[in-house]
N, C-alpha and C positions, 0 to 999 in steps of 0.2 A: 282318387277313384270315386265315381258316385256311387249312391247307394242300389244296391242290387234290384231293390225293391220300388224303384222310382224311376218315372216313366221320363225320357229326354225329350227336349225338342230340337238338341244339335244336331244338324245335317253329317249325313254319313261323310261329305266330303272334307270333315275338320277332322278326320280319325285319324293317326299317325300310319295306321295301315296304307291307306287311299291316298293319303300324301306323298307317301312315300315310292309305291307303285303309280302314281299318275300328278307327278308334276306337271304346272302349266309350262305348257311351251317348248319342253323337250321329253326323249323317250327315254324309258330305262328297260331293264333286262330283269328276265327271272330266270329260276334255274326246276327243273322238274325233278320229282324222284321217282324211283333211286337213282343217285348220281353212279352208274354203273352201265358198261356198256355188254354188248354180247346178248348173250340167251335172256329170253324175260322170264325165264321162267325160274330161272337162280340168279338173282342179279349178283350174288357170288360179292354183297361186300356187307358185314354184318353193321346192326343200328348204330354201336357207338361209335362204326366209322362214319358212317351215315351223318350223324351230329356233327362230327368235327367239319364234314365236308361243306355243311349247311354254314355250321362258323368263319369258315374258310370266305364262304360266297359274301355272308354277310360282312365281314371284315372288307371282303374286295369289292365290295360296290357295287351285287347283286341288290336288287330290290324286292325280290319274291322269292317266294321256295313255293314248289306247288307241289299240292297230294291230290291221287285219283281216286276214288272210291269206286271200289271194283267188289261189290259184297260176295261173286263167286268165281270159286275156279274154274273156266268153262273152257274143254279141252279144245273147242275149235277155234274158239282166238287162242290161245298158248302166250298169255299176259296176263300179270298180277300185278300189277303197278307198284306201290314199294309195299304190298302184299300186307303192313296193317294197318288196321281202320285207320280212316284219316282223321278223326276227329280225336282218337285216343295217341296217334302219333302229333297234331296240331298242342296237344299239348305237352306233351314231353318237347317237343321242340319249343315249345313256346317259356319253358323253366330254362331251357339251354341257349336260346339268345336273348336282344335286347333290343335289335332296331327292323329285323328284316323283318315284311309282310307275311303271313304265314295263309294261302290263297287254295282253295278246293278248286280240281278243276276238271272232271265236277263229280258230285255230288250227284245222284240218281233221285232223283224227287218225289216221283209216282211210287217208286218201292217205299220208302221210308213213311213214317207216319207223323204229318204237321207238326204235332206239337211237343214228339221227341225231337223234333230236327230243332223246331224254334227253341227250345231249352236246350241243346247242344252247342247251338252257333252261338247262342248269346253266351253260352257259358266258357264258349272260347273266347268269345269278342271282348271278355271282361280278365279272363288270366293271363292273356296277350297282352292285354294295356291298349285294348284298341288298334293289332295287328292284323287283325283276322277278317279276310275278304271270302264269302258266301259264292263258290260257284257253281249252280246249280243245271241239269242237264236230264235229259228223258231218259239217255240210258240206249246201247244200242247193241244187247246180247235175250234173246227170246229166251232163252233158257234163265234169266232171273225175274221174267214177268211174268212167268208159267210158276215158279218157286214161292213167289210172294202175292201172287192170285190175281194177278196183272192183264187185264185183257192188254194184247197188243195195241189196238188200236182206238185205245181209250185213256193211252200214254198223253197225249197234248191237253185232252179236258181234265186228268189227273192232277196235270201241272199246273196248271193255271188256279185250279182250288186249293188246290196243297199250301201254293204261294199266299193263297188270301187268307186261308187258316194264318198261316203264319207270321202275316203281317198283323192281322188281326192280336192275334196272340201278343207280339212286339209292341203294342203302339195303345193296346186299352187296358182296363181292371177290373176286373168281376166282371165283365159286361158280356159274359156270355156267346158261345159261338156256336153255331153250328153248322154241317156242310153234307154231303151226301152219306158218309160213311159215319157219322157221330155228333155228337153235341157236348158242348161241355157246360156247365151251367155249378155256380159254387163255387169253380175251382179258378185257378189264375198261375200262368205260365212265369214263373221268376228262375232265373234273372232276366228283367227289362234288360235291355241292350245300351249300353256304352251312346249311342247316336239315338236316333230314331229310329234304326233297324241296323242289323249288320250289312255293311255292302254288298248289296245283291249283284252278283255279275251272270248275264245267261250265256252260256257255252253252246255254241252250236243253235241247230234252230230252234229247237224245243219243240217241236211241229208248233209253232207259231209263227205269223205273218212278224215282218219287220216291222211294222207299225204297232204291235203290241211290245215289239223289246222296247222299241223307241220309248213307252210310254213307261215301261214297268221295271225296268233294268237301269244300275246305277252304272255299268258298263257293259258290253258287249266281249266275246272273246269269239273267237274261229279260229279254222285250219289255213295250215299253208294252202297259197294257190298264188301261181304266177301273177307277179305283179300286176302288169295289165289289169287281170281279171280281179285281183283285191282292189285297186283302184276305185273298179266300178262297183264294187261291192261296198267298199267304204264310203261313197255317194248316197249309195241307198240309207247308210246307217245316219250319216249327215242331214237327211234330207228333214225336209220341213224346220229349221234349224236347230234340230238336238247340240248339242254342245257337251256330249259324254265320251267318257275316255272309250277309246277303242281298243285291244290287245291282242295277237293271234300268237299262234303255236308255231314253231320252227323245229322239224327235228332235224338233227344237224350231227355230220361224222365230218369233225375237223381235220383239216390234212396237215400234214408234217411239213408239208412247205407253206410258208407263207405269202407266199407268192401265185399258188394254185389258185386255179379261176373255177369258178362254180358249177359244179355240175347233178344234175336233181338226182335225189332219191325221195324216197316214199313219203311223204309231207315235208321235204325238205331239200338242204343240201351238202354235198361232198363239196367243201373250199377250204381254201386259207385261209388263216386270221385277216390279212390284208383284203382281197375281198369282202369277206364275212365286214369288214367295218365298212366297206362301201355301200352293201346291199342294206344293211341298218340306216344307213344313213339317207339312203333312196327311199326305204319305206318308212324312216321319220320323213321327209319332205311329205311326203304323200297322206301325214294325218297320223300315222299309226303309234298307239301311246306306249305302246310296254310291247315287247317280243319274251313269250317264253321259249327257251332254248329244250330242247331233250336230249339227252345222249344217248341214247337205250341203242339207237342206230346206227351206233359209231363203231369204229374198227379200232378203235385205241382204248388206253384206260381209263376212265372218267376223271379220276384224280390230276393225272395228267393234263388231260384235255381243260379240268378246271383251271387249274395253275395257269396255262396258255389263255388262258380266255379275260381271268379277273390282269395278267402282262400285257397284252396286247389290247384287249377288244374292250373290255369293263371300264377303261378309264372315258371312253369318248362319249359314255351313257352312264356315269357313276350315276348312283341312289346318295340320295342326303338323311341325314337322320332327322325326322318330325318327329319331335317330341311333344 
């Protein structure tokens, strides 16, 4: 492991995290928490099964685990994603495995303050072994931009400075920063990062044009949307020719038959494993690097539904271990 205190110039794409979640030339799978389906508001399965389930993925050739950062309870969504901080859960899971990616998805940026966050990710990106992938996001509940003194619509030039703090932070030494809300001068953000930065990935738009992810994102993540319509969405990401991993979200309520054919729900869809390996395998043809899976939507029990997944579905997208 390098020294904490010394700045890299390895590209984030040598980090066992990034390898692992985006091999060339074929997709893999991640898994979201909590792995629990039903109500979100008691995922109803406590952390050290939580761990074991994470083992369970990584042993069966999941390539990601993802956390949401959800800083409050806000009654009118009725979701706590797996309800603790992701960064303090990123690492208790990161003592408890050994190959799977450990991926934020996402991370609120404009709320958080630069240079805690760049000393948090690095300081995962270094107890991980170089697991931990940066997903960063605007954020989309008013009631935490009013709490943290957030004008609404001052969310996207938030982000974009935040990032620069941050990179700043990552990548020089004593060399002083400043940005709208502060200045640092004296001081120096350690630990340096594993790479040259941890792998930034932006989720959703960021209220930013596609042409600044293109430029400033180590990959891209979105929501389900009918294929078709990801197609041409995956074009724009492609375009001018970027060459970075692409990944979206699927929430998915697996059916007891495997042989059931697809039918939509709310970002996602009601199938069988038998499909579900089809539709994977239509949106690898189509470009798409990693699919994360959610249960939270499911009518079964996540434990369950894992088992079925790493039997049937995991093998035809295993993760390899990058060490």
């Amino acid at each position: 492991m390098s020294s904490p205190f010394s700045l890299s110039d390895a590209p984030v794409t040598s980090l066992p995290g990034f390898r692992r979640m985006f091999p060339r030339g074929r997709m893999t799978l991640g898994i979201a928490l909590p792995l629990a389906a039903g109500d979100p508001e008691h995922p109803g399965v406590g952390i050290a099964r939580q761990v074991e389930l994470v083992q369970q993925a990584e042993a069966g050739g999941f390539a990601a685990a993802w956390l949401r950062d959800i800083p409050l309870r806000v009654s009118d969504f009725g979701d706590v994603g797996q309800v603790w901080d992701p960064f303090t859960y990123a690492g208790y899971l990161a003592a408890s495995t050994s190959e799977i990616a450990l991926a934020t998805g996402a991370v609120v940026l404009p709320v958080r303050h630069p240079l805690h966050l760049a000393k948090e990710a690095a300081s995962i990106d270094h107890l991980s072994g170089g697991r931990f992938l940066l997903g960063l996001a605007t954020g989309d509940r008013p009631t935490e931009y009013k709490a943290f003194g957030l004008e609404e619509g001052a969310r996207g030039d938030v982000f974009r400075e935040h990032l620069d703090v941050m990179n700043q932070a990552w990548t020089t030494e004593n060399q002083g920063i400043r940005w709208s809300k502060g200045r640092m001068w004296g001081g120096d953000i350690v630990p340096k990062p594993l790479a040259t930065r941890p792998p930034v990935l932006t989720v959703g738009s960021c209220l930013q044009p596609m042409e600044w992810h293109r430029e400033h994102a180590d990959a891209h993540v979105t929501y389900h949307r009918p294929l078709g319509t990801q197609q041409k969405y995956l074009a724009e990401w492609r375009a001018d020719g970027v060459d970075k991993p692409f990944a979206m979200n699927i929430a998915l309520d697996l059916h007891r038959d495997p042989e059931a054919e697809a039918g939509p729900i709310k970002f996602g869809w009601s199938v069988g494993a038998k499909a579900l390996v089809r539709i994977l395998h239509e949106l690898e043809d189509m470009g798409v690097d990693h699919c994360l899976l959610g249960l939270k939507r499911g009518s079964r029990p996540a434990d369950e539904v894992l088992g079925e997944l790493i039997e049937h579905v995991v093998p035809e997208f295993e993760a390899t271990a990058c060490s």
